[in-house]
PDBQT receptor file of N, H, CA, C and O in Angstrom, charges set to zero:
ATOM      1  N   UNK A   1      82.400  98.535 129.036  1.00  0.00    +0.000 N 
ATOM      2  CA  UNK A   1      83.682  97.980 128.654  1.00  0.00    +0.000 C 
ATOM      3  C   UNK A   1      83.573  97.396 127.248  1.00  0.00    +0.000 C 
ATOM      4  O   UNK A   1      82.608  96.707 126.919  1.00  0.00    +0.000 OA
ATOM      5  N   UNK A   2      84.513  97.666 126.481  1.00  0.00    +0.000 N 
ATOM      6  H   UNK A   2      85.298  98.226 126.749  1.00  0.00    +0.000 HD
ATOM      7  CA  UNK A   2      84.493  97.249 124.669  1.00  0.00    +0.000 C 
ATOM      8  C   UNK A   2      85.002  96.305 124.871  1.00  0.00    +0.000 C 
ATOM      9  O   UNK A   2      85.933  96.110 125.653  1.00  0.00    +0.000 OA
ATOM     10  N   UNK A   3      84.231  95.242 123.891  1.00  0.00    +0.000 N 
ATOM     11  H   UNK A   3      83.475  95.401 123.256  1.00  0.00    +0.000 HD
ATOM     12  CA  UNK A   3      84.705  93.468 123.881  1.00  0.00    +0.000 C 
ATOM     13  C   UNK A   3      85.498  93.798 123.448  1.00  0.00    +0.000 C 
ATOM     14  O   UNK A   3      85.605  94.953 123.037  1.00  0.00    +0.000 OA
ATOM     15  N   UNK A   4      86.779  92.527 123.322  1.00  0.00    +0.000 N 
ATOM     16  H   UNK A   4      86.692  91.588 123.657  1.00  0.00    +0.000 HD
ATOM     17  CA  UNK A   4      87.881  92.608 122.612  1.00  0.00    +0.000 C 
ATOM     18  C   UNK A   4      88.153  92.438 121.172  1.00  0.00    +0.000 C 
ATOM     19  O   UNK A   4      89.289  92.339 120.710  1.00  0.00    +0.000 OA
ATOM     20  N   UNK A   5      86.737  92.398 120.273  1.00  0.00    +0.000 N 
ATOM     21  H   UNK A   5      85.813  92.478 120.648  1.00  0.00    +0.000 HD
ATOM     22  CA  UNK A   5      86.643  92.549 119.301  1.00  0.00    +0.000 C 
ATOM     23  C   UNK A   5      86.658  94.243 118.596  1.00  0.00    +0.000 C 
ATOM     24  O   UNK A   5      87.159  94.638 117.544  1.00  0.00    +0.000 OA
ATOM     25  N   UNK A   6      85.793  95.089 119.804  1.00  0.00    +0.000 N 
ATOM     26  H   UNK A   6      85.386  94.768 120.659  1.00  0.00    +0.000 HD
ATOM     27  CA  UNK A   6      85.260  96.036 118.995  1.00  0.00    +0.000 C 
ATOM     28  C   UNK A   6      86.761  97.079 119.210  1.00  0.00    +0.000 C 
ATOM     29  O   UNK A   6      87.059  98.016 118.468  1.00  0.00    +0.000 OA
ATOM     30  N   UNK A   7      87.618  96.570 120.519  1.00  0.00    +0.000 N 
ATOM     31  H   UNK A   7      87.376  95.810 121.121  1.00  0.00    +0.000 HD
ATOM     32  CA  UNK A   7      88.908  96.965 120.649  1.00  0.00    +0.000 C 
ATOM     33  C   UNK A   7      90.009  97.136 119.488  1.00  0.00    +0.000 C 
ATOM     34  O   UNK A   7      90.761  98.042 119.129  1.00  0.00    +0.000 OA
ATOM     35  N   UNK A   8      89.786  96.071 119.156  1.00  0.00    +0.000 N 
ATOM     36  H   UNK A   8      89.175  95.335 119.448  1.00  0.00    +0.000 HD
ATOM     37  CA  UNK A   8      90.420  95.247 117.458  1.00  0.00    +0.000 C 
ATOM     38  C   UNK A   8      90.444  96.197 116.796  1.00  0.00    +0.000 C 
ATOM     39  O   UNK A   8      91.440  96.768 116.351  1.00  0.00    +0.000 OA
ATOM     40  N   UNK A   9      88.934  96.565 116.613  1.00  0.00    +0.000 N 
ATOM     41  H   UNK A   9      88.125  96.101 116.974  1.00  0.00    +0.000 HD
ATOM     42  CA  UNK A   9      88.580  97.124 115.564  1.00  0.00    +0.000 C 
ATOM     43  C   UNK A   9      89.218  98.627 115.438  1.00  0.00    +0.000 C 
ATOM     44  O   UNK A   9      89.936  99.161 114.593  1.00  0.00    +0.000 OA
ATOM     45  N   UNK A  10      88.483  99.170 116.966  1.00  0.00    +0.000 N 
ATOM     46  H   UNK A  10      87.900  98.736 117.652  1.00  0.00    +0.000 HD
ATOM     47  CA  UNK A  10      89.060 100.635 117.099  1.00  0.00    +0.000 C 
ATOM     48  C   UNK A  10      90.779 100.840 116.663  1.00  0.00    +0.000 C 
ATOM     49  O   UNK A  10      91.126 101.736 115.893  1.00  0.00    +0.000 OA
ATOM     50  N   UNK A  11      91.583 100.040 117.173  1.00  0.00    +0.000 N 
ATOM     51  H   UNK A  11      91.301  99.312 117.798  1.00  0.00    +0.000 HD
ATOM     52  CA  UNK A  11      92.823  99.934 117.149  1.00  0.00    +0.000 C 
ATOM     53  C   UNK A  11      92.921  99.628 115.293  1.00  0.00    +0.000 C 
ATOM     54  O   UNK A  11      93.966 100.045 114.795  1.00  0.00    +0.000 OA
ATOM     55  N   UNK A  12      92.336  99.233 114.721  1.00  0.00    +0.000 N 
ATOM     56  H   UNK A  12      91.487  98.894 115.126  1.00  0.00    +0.000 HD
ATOM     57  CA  UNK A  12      93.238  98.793 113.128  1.00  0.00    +0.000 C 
ATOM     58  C   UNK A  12      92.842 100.219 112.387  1.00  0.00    +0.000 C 
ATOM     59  O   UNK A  12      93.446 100.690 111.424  1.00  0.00    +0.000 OA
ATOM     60  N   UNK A  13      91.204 101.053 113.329  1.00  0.00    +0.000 N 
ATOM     61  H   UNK A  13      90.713 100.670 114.112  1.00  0.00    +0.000 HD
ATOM     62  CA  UNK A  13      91.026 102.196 112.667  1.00  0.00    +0.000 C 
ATOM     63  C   UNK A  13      91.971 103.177 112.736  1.00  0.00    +0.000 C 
ATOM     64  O   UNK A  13      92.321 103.905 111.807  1.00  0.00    +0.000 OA
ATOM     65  N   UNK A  14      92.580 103.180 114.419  1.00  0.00    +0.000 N 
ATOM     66  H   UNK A  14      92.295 102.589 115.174  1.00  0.00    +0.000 HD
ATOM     67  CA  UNK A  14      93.551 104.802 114.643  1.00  0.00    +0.000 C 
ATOM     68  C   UNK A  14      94.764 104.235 113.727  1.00  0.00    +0.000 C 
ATOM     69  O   UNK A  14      95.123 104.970 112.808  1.00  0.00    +0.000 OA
ATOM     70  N   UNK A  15      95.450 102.947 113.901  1.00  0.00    +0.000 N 
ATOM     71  H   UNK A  15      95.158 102.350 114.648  1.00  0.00    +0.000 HD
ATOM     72  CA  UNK A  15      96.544 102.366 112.583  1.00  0.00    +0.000 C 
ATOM     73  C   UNK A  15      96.123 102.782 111.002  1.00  0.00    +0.000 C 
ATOM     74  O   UNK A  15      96.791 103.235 110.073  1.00  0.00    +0.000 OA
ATOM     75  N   UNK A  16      95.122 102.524 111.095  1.00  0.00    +0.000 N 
ATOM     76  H   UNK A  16      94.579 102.156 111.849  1.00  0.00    +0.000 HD
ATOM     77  CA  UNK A  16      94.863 103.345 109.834  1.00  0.00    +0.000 C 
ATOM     78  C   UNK A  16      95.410 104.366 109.166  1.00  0.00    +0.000 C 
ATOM     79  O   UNK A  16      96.147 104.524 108.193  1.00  0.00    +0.000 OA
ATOM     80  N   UNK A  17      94.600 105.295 110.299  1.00  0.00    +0.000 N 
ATOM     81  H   UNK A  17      94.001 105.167 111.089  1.00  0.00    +0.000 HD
ATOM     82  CA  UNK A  17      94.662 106.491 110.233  1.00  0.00    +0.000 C 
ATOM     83  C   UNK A  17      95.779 107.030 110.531  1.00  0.00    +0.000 C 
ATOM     84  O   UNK A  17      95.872 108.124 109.975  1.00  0.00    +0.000 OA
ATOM     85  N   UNK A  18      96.790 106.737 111.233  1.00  0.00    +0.000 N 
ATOM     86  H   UNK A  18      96.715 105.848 111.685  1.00  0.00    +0.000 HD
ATOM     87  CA  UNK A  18      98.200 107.292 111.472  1.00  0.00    +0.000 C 
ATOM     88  C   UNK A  18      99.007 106.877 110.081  1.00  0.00    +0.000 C 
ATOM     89  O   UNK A  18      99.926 107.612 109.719  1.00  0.00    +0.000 OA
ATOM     90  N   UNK A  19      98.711 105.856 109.404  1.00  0.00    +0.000 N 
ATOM     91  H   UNK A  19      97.965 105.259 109.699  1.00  0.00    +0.000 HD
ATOM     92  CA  UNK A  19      99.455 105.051 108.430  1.00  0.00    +0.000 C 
ATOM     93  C   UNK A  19      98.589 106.610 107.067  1.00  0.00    +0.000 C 
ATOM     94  O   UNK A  19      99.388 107.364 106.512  1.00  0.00    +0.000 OA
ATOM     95  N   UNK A  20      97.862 106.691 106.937  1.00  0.00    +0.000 N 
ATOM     96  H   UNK A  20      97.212 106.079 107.388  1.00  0.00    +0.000 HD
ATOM     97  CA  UNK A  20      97.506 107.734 106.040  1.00  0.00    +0.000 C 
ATOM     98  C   UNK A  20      98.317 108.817 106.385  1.00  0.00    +0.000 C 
ATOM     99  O   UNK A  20      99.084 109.423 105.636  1.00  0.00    +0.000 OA
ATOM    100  N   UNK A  21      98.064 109.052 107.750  1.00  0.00    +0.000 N 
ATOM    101  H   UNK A  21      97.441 108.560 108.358  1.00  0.00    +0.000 HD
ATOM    102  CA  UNK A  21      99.002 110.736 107.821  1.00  0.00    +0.000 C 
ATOM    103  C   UNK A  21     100.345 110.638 107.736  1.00  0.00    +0.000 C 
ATOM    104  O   UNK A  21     100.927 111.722 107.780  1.00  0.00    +0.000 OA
ATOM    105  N   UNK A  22     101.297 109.273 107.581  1.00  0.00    +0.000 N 
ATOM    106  H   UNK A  22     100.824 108.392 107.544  1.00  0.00    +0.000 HD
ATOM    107  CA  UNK A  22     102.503 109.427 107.652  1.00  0.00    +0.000 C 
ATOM    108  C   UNK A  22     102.596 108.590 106.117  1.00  0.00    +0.000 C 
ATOM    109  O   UNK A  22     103.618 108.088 105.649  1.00  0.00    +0.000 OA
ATOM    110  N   UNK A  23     101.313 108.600 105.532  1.00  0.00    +0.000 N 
ATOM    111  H   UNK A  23     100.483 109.009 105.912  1.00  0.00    +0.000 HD
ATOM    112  CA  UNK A  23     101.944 108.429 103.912  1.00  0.00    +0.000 C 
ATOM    113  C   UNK A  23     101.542 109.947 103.178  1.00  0.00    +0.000 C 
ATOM    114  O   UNK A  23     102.041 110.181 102.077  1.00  0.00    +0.000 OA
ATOM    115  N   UNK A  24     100.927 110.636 103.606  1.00  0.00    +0.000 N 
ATOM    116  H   UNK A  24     100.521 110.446 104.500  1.00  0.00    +0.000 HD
ATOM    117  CA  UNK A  24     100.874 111.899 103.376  1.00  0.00    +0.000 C 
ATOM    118  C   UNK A  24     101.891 113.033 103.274  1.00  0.00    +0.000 C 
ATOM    119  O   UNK A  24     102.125 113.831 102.366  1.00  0.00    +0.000 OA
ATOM    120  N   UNK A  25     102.430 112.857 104.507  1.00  0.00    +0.000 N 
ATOM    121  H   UNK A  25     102.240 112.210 105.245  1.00  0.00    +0.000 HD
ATOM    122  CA  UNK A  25     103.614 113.658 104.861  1.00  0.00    +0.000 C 
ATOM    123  C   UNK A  25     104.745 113.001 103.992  1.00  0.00    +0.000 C 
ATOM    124  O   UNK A  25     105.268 113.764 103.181  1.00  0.00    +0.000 OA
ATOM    125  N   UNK A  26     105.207 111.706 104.031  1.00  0.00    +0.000 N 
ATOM    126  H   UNK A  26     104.782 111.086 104.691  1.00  0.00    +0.000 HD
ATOM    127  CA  UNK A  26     106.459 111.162 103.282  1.00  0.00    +0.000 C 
ATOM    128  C   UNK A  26     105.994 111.192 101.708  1.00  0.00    +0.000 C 
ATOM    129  O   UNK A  26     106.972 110.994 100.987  1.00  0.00    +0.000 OA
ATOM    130  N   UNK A  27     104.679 111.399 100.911  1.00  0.00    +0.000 N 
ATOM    131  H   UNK A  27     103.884 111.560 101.497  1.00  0.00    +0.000 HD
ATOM    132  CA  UNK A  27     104.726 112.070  99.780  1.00  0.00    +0.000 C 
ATOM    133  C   UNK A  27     105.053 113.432  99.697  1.00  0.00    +0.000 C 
ATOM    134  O   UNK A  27     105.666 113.671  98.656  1.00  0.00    +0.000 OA
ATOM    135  N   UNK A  28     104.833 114.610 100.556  1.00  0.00    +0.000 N 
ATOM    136  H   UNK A  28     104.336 114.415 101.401  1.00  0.00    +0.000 HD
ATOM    137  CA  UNK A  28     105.310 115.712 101.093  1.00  0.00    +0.000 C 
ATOM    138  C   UNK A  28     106.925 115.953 100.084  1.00  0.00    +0.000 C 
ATOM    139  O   UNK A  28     107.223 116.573  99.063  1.00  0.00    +0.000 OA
ATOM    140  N   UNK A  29     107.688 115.020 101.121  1.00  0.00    +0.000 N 
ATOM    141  H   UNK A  29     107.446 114.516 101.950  1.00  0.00    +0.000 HD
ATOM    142  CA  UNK A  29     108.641 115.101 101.144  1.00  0.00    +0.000 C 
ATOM    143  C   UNK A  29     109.466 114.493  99.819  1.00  0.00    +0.000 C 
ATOM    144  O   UNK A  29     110.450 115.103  99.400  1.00  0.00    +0.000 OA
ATOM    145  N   UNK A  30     109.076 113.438  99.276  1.00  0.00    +0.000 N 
ATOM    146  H   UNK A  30     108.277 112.943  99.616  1.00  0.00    +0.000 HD
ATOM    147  CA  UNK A  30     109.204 112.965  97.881  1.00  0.00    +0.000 C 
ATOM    148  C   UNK A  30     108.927 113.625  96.689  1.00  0.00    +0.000 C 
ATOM    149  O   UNK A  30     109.474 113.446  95.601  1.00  0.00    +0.000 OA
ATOM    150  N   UNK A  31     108.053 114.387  96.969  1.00  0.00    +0.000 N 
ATOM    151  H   UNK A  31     107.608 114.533  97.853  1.00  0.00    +0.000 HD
ATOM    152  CA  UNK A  31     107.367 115.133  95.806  1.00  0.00    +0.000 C 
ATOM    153  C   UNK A  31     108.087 116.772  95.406  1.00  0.00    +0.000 C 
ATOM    154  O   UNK A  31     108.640 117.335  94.462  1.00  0.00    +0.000 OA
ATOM    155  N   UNK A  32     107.600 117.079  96.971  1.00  0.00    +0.000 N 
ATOM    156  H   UNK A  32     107.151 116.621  97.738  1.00  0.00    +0.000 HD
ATOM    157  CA  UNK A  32     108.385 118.158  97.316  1.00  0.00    +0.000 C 
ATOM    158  C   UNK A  32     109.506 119.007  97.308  1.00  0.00    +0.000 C 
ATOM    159  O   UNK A  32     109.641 120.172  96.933  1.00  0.00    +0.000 OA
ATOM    160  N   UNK A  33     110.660 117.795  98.033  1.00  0.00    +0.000 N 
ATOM    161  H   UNK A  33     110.551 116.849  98.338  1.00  0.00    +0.000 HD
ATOM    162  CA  UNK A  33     111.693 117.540  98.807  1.00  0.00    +0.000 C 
ATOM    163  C   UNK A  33     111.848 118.407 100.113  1.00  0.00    +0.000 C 
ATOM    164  O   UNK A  33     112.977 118.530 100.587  1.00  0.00    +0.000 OA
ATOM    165  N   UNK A  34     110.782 119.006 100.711  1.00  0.00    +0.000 N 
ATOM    166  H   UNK A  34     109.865 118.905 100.325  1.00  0.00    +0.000 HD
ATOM    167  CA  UNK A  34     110.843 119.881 101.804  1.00  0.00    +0.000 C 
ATOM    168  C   UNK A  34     110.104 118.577 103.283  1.00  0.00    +0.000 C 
ATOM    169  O   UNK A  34     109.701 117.418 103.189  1.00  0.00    +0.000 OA
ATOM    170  N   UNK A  35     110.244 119.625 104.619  1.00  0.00    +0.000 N 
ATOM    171  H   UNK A  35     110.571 120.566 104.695  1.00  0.00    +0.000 HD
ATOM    172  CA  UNK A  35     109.605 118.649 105.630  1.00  0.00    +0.000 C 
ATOM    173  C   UNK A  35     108.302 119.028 105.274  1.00  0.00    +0.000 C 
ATOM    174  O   UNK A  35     108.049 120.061 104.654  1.00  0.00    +0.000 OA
ATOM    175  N   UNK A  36     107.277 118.020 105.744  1.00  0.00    +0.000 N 
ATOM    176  H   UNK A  36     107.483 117.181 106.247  1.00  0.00    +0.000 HD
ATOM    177  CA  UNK A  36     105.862 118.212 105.818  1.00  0.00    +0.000 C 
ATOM    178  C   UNK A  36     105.844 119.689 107.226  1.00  0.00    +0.000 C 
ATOM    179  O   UNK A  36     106.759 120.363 107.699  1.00  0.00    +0.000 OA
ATOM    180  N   UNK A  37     104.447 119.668 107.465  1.00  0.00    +0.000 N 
ATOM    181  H   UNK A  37     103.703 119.121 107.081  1.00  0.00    +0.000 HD
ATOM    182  CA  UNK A  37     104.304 120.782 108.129  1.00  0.00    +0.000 C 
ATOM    183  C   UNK A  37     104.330 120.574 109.888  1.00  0.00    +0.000 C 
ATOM    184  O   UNK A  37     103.769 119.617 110.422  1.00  0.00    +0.000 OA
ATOM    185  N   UNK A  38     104.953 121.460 110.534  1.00  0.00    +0.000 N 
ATOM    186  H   UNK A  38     105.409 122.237 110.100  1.00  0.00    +0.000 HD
ATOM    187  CA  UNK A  38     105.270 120.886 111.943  1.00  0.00    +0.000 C 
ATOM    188  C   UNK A  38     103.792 121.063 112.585  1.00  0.00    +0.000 C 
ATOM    189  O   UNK A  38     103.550 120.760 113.753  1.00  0.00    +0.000 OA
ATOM    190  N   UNK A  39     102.855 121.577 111.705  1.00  0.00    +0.000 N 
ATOM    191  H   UNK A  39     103.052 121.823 110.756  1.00  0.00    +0.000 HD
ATOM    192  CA  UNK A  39     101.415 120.972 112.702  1.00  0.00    +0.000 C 
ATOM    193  C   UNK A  39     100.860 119.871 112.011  1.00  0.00    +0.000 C 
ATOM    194  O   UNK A  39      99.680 119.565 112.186  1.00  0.00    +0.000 OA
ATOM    195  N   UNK A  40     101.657 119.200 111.180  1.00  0.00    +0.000 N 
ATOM    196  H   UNK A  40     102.615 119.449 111.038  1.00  0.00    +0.000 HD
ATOM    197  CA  UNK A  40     100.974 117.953 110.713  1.00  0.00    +0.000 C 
ATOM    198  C   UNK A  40     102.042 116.599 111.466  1.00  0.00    +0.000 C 
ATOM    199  O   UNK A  40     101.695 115.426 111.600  1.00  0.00    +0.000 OA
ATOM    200  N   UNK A  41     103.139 117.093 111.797  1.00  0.00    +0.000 N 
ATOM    201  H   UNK A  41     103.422 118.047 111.689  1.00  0.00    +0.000 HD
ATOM    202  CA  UNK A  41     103.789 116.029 112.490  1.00  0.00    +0.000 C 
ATOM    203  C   UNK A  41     103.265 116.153 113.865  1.00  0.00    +0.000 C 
ATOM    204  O   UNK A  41     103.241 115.158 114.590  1.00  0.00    +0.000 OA
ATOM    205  N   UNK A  42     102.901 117.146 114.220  1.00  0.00    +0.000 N 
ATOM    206  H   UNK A  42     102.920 117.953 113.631  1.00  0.00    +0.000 HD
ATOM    207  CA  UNK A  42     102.313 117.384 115.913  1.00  0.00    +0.000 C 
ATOM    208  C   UNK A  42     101.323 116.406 115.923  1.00  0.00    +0.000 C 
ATOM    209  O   UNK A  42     101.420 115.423 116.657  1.00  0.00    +0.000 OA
ATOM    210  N   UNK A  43      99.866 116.682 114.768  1.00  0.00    +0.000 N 
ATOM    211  H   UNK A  43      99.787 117.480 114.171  1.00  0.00    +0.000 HD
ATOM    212  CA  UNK A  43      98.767 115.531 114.810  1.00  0.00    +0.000 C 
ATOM    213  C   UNK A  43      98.688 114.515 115.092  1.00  0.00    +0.000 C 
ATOM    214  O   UNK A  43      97.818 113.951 115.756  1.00  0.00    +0.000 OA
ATOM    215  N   UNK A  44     100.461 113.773 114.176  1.00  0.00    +0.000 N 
ATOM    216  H   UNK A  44     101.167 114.231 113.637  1.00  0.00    +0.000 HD
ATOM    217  CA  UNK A  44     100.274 112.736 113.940  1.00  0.00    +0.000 C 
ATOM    218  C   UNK A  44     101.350 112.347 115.300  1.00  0.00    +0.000 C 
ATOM    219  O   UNK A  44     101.226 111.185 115.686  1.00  0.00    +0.000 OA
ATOM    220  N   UNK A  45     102.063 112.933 115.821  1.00  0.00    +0.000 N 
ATOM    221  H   UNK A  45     102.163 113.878 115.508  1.00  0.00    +0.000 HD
ATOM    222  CA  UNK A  45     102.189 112.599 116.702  1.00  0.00    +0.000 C 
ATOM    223  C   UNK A  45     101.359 112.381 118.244  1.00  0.00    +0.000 C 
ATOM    224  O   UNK A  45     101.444 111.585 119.178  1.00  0.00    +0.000 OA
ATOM    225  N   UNK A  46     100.737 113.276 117.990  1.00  0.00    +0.000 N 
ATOM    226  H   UNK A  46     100.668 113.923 117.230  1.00  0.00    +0.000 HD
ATOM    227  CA  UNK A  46      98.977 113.181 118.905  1.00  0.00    +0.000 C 
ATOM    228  C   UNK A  46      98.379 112.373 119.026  1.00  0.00    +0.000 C 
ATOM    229  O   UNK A  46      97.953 111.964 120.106  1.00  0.00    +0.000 OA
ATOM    230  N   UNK A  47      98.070 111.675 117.413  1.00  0.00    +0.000 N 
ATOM    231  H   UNK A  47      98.416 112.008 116.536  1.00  0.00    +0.000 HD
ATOM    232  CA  UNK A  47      97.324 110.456 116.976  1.00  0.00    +0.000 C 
ATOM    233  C   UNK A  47      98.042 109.067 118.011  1.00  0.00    +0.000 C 
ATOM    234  O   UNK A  47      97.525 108.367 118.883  1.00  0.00    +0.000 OA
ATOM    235  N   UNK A  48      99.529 109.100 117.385  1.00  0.00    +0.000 N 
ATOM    236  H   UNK A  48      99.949 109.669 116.677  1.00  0.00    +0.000 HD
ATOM    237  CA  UNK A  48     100.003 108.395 118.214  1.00  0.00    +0.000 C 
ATOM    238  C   UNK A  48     100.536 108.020 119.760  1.00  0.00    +0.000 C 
ATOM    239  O   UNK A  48     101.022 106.985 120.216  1.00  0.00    +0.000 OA
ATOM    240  N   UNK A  49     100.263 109.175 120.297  1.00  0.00    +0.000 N 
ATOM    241  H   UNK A  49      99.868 110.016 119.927  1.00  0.00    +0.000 HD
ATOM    242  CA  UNK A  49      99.946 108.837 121.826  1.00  0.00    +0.000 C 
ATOM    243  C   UNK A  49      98.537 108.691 122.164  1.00  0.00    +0.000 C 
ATOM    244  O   UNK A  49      98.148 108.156 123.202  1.00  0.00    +0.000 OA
ATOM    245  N   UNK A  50      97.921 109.088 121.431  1.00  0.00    +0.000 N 
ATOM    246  H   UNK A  50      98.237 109.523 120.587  1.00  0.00    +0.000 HD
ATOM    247  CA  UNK A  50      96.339 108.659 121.531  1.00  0.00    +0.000 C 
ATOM    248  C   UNK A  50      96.196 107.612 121.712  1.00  0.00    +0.000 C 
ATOM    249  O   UNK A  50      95.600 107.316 122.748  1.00  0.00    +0.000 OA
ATOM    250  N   UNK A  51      96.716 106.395 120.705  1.00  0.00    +0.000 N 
ATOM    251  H   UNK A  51      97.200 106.636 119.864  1.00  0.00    +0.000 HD
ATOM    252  CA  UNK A  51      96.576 105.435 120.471  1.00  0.00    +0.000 C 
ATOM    253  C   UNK A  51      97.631 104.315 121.552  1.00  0.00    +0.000 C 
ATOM    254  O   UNK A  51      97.401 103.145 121.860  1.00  0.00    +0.000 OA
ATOM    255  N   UNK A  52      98.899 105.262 121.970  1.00  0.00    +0.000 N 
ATOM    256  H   UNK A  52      99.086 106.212 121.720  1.00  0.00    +0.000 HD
ATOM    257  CA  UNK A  52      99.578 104.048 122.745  1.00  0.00    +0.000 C 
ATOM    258  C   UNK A  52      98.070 104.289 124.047  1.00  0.00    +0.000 C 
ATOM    259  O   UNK A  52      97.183 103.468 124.279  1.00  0.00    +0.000 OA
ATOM    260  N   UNK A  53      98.255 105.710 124.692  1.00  0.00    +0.000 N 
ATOM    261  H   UNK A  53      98.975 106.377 124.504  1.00  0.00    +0.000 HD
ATOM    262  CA  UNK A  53      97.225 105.370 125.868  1.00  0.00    +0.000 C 
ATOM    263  C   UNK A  53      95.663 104.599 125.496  1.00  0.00    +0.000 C 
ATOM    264  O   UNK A  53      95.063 103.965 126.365  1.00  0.00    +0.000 OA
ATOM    265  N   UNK A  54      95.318 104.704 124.593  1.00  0.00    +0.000 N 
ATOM    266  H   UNK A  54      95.805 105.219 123.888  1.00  0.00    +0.000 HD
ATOM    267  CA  UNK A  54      94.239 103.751 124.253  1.00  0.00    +0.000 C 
ATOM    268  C   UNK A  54      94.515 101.937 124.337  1.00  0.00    +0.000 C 
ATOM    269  O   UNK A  54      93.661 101.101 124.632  1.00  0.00    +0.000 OA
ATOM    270  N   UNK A  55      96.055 101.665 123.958  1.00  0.00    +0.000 N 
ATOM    271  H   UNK A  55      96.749 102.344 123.719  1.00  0.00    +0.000 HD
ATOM    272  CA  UNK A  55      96.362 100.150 123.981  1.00  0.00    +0.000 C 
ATOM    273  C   UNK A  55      96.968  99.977 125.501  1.00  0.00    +0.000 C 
ATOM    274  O   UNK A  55      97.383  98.868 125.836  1.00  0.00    +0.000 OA
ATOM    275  N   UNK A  56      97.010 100.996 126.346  1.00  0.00    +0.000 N 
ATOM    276  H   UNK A  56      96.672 101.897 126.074  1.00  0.00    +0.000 HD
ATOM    277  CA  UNK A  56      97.716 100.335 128.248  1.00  0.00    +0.000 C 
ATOM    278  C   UNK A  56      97.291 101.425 129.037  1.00  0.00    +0.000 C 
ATOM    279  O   UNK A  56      98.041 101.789 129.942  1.00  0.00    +0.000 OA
ATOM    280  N   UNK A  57      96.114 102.068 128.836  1.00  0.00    +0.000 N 
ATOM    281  H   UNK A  57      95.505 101.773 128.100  1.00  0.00    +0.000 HD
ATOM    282  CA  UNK A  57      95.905 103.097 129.736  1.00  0.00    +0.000 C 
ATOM    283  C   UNK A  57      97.011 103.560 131.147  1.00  0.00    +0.000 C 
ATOM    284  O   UNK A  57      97.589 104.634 131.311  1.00  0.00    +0.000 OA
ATOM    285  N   UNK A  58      97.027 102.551 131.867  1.00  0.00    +0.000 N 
ATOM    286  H   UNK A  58      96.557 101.679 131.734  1.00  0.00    +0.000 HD
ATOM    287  CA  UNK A  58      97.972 102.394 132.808  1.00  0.00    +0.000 C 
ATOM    288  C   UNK A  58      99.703 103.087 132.707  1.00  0.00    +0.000 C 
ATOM    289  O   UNK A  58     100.152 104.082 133.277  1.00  0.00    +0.000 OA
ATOM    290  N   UNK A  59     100.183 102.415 132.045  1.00  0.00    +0.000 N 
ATOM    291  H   UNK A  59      99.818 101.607 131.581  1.00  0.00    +0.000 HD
ATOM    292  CA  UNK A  59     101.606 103.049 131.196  1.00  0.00    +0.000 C 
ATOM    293  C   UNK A  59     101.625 104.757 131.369  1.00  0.00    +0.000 C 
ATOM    294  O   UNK A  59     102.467 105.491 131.888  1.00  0.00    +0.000 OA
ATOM    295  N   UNK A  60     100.403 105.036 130.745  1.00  0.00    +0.000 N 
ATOM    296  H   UNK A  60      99.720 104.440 130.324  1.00  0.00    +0.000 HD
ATOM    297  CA  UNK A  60     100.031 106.611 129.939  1.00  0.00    +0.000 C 
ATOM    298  C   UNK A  60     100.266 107.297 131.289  1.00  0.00    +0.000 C 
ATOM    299  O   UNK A  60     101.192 108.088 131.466  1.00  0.00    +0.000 OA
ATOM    300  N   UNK A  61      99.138 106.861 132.486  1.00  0.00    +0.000 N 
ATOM    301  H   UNK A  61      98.385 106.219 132.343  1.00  0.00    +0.000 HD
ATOM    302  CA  UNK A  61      98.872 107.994 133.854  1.00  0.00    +0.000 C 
ATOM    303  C   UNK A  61     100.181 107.604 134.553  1.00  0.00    +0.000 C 
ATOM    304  O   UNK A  61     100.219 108.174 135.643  1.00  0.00    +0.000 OA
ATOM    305  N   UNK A  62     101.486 106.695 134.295  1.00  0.00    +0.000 N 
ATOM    306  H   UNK A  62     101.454 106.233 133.409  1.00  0.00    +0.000 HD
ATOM    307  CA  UNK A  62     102.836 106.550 135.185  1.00  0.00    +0.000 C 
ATOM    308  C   UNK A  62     103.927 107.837 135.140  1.00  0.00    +0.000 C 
ATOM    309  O   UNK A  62     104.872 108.176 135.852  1.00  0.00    +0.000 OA
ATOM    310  N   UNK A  63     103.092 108.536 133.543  1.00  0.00    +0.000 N 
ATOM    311  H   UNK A  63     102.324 108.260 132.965  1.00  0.00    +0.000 HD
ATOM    312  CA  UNK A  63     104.274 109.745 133.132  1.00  0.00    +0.000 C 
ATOM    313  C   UNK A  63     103.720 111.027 134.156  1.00  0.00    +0.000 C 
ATOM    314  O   UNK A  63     104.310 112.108 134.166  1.00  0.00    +0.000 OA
TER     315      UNK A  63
């Protein structure tokens, strides 16, 4: 079981990392003016259910 520190931690990394892929994509689109790519919104949408079932496991196995 991960103390609630190393929890912390994991959690500010996947925030991170979702916060990169959705400044990636919204330069995409600024730069661009087109959508980013629908397997880069899939990822990052991936990323982010990754991360809700990582913060309530429980929640995740109700769907």
């Amino acid at each position: 079981m991960a103390t609630a520190a190393e929890k912390r931690d994991e959690v500010k990394a996947r925030l991170q990392e979702l916060r990169n892929m959705c400044r990636d994509m919204h330069q995409v689109v600024m730069d661009e003016g087109s959508m980013p790519e629908v397997s880069a919104v899939r990822a990052t949408n991936d990323k982010l259910q990754e991360l809700l079932e990582f913060l309530d496991p429980k929640a995740a196995k109700k769907k």
